[in-house]
C-alpha positions in Angstrom: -90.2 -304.3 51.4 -90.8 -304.3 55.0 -89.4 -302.2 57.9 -87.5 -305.0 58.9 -86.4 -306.2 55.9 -85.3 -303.2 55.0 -83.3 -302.8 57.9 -82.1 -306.2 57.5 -81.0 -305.2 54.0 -79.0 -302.3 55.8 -77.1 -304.4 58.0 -76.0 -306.8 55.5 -74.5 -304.2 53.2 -72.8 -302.2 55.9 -71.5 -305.6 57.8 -70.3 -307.4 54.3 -68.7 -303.8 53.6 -67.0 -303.7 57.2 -66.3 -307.4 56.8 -64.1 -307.1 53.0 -62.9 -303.6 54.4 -61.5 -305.4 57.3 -60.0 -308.2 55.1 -58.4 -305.2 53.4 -57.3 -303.8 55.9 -55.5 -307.0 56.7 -54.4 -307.1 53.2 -53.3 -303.0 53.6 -52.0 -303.5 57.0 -49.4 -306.2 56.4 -48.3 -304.3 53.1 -47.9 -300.9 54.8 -45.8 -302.1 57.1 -43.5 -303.4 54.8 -43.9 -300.9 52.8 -43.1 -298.3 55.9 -39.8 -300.6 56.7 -38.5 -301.1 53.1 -38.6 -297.0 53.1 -37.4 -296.4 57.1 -34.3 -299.2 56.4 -33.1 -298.1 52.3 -34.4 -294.5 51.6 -34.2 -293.3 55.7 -36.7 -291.4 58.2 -36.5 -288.4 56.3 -38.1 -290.1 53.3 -40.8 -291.8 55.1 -41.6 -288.6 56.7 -42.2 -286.7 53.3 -43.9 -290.2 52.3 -46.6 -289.3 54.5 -46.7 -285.4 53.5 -47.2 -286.5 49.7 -49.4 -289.2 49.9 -52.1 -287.1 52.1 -51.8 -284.2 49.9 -54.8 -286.1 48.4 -56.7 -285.7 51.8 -56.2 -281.6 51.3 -58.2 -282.0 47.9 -61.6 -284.2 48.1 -63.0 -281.1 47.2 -61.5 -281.7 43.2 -64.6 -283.5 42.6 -66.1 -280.3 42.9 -69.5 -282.1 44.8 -70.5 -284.2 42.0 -69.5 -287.2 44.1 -73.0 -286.4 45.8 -75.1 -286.1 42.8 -74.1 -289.5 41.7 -75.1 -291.4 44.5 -78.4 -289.7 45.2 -79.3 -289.8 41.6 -78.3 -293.5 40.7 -79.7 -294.7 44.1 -83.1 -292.7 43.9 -83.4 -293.9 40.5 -85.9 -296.8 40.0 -84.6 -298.1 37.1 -80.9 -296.7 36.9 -80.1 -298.6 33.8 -82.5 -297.1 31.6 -83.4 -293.4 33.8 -82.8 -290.8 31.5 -82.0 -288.5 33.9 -78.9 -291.1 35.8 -77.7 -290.7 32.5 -77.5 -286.7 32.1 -75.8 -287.2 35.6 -73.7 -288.6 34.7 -72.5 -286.7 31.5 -72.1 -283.7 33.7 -70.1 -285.3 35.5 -67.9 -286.1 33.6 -67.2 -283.0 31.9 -67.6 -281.4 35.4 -64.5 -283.6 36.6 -62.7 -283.2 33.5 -62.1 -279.3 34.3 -61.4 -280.1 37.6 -58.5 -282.4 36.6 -56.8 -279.8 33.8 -56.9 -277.3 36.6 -55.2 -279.5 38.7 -52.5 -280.3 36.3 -52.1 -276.9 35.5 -51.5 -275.5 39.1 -49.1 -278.3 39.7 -47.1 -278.1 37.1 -46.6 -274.2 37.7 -46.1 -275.1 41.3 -43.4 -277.2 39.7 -41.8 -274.8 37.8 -42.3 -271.6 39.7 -40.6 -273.4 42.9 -43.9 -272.9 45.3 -43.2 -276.9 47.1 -40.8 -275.7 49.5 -42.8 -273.0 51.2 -46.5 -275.0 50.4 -44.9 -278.6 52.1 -42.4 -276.9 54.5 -39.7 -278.9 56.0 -40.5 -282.3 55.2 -40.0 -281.8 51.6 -36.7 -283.3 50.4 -35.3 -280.3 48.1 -35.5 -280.6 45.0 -36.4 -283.9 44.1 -39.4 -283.7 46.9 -40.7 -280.7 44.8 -40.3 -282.7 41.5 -42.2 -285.9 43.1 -44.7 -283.7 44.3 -45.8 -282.1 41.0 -45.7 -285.8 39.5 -48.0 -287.0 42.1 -50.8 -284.3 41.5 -50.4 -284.8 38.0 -50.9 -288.8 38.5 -54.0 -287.7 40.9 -55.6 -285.1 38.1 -55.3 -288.0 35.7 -57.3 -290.2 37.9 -59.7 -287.7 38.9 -62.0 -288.4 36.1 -62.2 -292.1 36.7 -63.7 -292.0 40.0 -67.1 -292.2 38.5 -66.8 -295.6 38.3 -66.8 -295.8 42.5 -69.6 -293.7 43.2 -71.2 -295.7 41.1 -70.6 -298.7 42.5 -71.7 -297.5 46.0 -75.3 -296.0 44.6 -75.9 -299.9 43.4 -75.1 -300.8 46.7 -72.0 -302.6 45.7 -70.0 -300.8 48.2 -68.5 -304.1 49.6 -66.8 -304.8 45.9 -65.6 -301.4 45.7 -63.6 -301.4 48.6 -62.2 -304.8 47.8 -61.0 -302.8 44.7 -59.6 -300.6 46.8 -57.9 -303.6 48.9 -55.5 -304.0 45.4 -53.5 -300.1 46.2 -51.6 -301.2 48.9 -50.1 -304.4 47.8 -49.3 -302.3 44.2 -47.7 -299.4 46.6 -45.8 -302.3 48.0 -44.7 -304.0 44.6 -43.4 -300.3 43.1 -41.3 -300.2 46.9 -39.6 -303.2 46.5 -38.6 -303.3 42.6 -37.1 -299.6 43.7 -35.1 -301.4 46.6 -34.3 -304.6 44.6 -33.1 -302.6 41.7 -31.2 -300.2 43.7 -32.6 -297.1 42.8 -32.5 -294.2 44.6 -35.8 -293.8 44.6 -36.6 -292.3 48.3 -38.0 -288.9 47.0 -40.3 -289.9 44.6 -42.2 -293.4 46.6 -44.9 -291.4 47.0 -45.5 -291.5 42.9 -46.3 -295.6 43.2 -49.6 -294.8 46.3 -50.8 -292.4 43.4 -50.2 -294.9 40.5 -52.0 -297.6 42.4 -54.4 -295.6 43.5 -55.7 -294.5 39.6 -55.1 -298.3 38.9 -58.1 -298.8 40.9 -60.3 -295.9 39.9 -59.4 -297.0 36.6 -60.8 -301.3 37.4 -63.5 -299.8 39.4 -64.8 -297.3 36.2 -64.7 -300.9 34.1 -66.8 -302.8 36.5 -69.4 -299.7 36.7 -69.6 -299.8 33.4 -70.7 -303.2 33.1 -73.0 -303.0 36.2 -75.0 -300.3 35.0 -74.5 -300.5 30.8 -75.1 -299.0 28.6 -75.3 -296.0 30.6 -72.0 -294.8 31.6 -70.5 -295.8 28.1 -73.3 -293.8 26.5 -72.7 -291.0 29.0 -68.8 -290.6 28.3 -70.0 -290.8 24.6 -72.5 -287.5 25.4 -69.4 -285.4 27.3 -68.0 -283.6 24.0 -71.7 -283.1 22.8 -72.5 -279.9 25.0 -75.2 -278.3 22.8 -77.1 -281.6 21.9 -76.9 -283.2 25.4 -77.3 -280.7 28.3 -76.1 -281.5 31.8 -78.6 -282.2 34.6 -79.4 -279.9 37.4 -76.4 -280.4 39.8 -75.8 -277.4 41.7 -78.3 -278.3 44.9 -76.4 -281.0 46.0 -73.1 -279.8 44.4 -72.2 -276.6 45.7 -73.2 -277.5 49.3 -71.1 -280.8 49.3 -68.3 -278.6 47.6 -68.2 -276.1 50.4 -67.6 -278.9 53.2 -64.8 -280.4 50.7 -62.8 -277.3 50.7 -63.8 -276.6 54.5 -63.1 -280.3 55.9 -59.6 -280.8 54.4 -59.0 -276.8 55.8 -59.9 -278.3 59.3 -59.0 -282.2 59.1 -55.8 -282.5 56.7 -53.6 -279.7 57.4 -51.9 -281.7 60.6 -49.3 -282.2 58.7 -48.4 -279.1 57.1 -48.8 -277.5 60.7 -46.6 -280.1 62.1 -44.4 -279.8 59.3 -44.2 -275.8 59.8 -44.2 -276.1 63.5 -42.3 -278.9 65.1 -40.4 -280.6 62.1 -39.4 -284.3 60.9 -39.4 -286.1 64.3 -42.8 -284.9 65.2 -44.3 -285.6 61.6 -42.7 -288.7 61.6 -44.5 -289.9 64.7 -47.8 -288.6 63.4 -47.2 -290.6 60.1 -47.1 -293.7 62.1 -50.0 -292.9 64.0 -51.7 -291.9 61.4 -51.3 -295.1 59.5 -52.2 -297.5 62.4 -55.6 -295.6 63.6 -56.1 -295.0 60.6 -57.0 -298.4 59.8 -60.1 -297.8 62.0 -61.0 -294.5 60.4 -60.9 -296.5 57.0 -63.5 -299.3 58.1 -65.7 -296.6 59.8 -65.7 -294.8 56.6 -66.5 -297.3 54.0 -69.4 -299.3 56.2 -70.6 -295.5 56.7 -70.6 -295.1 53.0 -72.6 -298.1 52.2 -75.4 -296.3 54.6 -75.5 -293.3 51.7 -77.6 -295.4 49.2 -79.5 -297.2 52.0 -80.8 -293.5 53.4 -80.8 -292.4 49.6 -83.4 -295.0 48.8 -85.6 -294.5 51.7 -86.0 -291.3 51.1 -87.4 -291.5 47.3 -89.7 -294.4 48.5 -91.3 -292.0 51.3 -89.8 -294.0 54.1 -87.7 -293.1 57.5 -85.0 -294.7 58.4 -83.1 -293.6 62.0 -79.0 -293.7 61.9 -80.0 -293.5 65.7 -79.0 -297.4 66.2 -76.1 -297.2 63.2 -74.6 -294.2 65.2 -74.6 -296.3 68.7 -72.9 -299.4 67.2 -70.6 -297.5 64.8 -69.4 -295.6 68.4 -69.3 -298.4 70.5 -67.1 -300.6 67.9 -65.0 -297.9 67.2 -64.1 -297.5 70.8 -63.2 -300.8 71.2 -61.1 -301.3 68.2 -59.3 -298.0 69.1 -58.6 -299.0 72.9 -57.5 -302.9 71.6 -54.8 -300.7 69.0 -53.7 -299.0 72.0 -53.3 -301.8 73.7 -50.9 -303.7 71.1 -49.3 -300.5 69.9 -45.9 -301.0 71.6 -45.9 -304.0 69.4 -47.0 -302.6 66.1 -44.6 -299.8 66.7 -41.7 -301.8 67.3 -42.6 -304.0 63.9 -42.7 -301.7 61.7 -40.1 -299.4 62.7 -37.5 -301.3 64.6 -38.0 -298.5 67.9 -36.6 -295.7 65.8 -40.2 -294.1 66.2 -42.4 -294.6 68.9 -46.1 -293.0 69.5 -46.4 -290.9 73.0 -49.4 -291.8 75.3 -51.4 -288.4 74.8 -50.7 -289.1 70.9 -52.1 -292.7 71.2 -55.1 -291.0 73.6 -56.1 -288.4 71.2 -55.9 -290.8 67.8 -58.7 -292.9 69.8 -60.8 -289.8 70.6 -60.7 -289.1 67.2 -61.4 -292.6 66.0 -64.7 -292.8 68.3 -66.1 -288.9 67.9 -65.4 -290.0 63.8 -67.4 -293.2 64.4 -70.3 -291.3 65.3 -70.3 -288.8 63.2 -70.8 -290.9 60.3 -74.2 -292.5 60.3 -76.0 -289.1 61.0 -73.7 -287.6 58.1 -74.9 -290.2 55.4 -78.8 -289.7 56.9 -78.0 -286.0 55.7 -77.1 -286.4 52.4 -79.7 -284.9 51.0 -80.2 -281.3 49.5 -81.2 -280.0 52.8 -79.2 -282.0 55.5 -76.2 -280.8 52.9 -76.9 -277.4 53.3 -77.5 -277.5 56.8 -73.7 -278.8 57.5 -71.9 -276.0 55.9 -72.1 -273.6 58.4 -71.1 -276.2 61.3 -68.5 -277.1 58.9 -67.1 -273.7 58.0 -67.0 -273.2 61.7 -64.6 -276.0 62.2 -61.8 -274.3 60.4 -60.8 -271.7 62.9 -61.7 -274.1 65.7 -59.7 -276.6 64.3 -56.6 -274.6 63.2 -56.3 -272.8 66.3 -56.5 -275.7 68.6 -53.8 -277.5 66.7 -52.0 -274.4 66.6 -51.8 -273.6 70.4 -51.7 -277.5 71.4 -48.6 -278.5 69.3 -46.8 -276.7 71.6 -47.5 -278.5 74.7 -48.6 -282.3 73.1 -46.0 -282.3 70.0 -47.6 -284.7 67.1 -50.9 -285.1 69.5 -51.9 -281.6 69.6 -53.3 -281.4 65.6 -54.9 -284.6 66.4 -56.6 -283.7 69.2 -57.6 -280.3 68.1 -59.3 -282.3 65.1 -61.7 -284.6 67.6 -62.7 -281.8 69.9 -63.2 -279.8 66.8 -65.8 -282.8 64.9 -67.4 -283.3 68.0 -68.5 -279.8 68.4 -69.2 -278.7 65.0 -70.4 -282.1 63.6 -71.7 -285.2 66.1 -73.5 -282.7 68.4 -75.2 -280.3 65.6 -75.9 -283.3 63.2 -77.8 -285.0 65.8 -79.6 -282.5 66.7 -80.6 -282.0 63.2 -81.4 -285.5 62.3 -83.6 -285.5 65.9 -85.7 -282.9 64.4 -85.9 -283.7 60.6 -86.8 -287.1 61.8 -89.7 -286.0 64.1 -90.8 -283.8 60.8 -91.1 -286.8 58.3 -92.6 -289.1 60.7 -95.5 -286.5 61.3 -95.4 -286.3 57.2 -95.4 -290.3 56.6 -98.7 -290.6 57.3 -100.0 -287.8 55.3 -98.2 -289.6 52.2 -99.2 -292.4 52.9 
């Protein structure tokens, strides 16, 4: 395959990915917004504002996959035969078991979280007594259940099938919506615990997505489920290269990205979280095409990398940035509109909130095209210490800034933080290791 061919290849998986992920979002908008005024109208503000704290408790954990999530892709997509590569296989299996421990711990710390009455001083104010604490153990147990499953999606993006993937995620939101309303039309007093039906849907589709991986790449991942009790006679493969420095960012990143709305919980209570849940939710939309067309870059760099070729995220980075100011300037612009829809003015989103969610928006645009480029063992490696860095950064802007700018100080903390600590060291990385393998192309060649 050519230069351009391959580039062509690129484009179309990352614009068909950003095309179904925008259809999605459609899809996810339109739901969430009925979703967000069935809860606002029957259960009250109060409930939609612990909504948002239990649903992105999942954002404080991506680090449950413990790095394997890495391994995967790198080892399916290198792979030149993945359906028959002994080693995609032994990945796998260790996987598996890897994910398996992962989950029980999980399930174990929640449920003495549960029982020992932690919630209240974890969640802070936005949890809703009692019941909050009971939903909340039920919705990491839901998530430890699922844990396992997400095989199948990792999968699915190594084979470059990240476009169907995320129209398997596309079916959460419309689920979230259909758990809402049976509450509502059945009357149920169901307010502390809607969180349960985003964690529900969201294992429904790790669940159909583990199916179709299955069949994509059989007999593989059937015969590696098959190998997980059978620790002697099948060993795992070599994981910890790739593992334990993708595991450090996922404890560091949620430390420095997620937290906005336990500080904001702590710090200046419902109204304020409340208002960041709706922001959240609308910008977030943007964050969510960024991510999943920046995703389908992972097995394009993956590949190009086992075939000895180089492939810039220079031009990637340049579009990603420029769409994702445009998209985030166009929300702004319609917002008063948005807001009004889906809460009826009992919440509306500040200016320097609105400001700061599109700052974010664009510096996490460009962070993700040299991010995929480094997914290997040594561009991995290379963002931890950036990375780790971020937490204090992070923490302590939000800290000081919630003061002044209410729900826009955490969020504006978090884009000064990636922009220092990720966009400007990771292209100055990807400048150099770029410079390196085109002096070693040759050579191999």
């Amino acid at each position: 395959m050519t230069q351009v061919e391959r580039e062509r290849s690129a484009v179309r998986q990352v614009g068909s990915t950003a095309v179904v992920k925008v259809a999605v979002m459609g899809v996810a908008g339109l739901a969430g917004i009925v979703t967000s005024r069935l809860v606002i109208e029957h259960y009250g503000v109060d409930a939609f504002a612990q909504y948002g704290l239990l649903t992105g408790l999942t954002g404080l954990m991506p680090f449950a996959d413990l790095g394997v999530a890495a391994v995967i892709v790198n080892a399916v997509a290198s792979a030149a035969h993945p359906r028959t590569d002994r080693e995609v296989r032994r990945t796998i299996t260790s996987a598996f078991r890897i994910l398996l421990v992962s989950a029980t711990v999980i399930a174990t710390v929640a449920v003495l979280a549960g029982v020992l009455g932690w919630w209240p001083t974890l969640l802070g104010q936005g949890l809703m007594g009692d019941r909050g604490a009971v939903a909340a153990t039920v919705c990491l147990l839901v998530f430890a259940v699922a844990l396992p499953l997400g095989v199948g999606q990792r999968v699915l993006v190594a084979l470059g099938r990240t476009a169907q993937q995320t129209a398997l995620g596309g079916i959460a939101s419309p689920l979230v919506l259909g758990g809402v309303a049976a509450s509502v039309a059945l009357a149920w007093s169901f307010g502390p615990y809607v969180a349960v039906f985003s964690y529900v849907a969201n294992a429904t589709v790790a669940l159909v997505s583990l199916v179709l991986a299955a069949r994509l790449l059989s007999p593989q991942v059937t015969a590696a489920a098959r190998d997980v009790p059978r620790l002697r006679a099948v060993p795992g493969a070599r994981v910890v290269d790739v593992a334990w420095p993708m595991l450090v960012q996922m404890i560091a990143l949620p430390m420095a990205m997620q937290t906005d709305r336990l500080l904001l919980s702590h710090l200046a209570g419902t109204a304020e979280l409340a208002e960041y849940n709706l922001g959240s939710q609308t910008f977030g939309l943007i964050n969510q095409v960024v991510a999943a067309a920046g995703v389908a870059l992972w097995p394009v760099y993956a590949r190009a990398r086992a075939a000895g070729k180089v492939e810039s995220p220079a031009r990637p980075a340049a579009v990603f940035t420029a769409l994702a100011t445009a998209l985030g300037l166009l929300l702004w612009l319609v917002l008063p509109v948005v807001t009004q829809l889906i809460t009826q003015g009992k919440i509306e989103l500040s200016t320097p909130l609105a400001a700061s969610f599109v700052l974010f928006v664009v510096v996490q645009a460009a962070k993700y095209p040299l991010g995929m480029y480094m997914t290997d063992a040594a561009g991995l490696r290379f963002q931890v210490a950036p990375i780790v860095a971020m937490v204090p950064l992070n923490l302590g802007l939000s800290w000081v800034l919630i003061a002044p700018l209410g729900a826009a100080g955490p969020v504006l903390g978090s884009a000064v933080s990636v922009l220092v600590c990720q966009v400007v060291p990771n292209a100055w990385y990807v400048r150099r290791d770029l410079a390196r393998r085109r002096v070693l192309a040759p050579v191999a060649g």
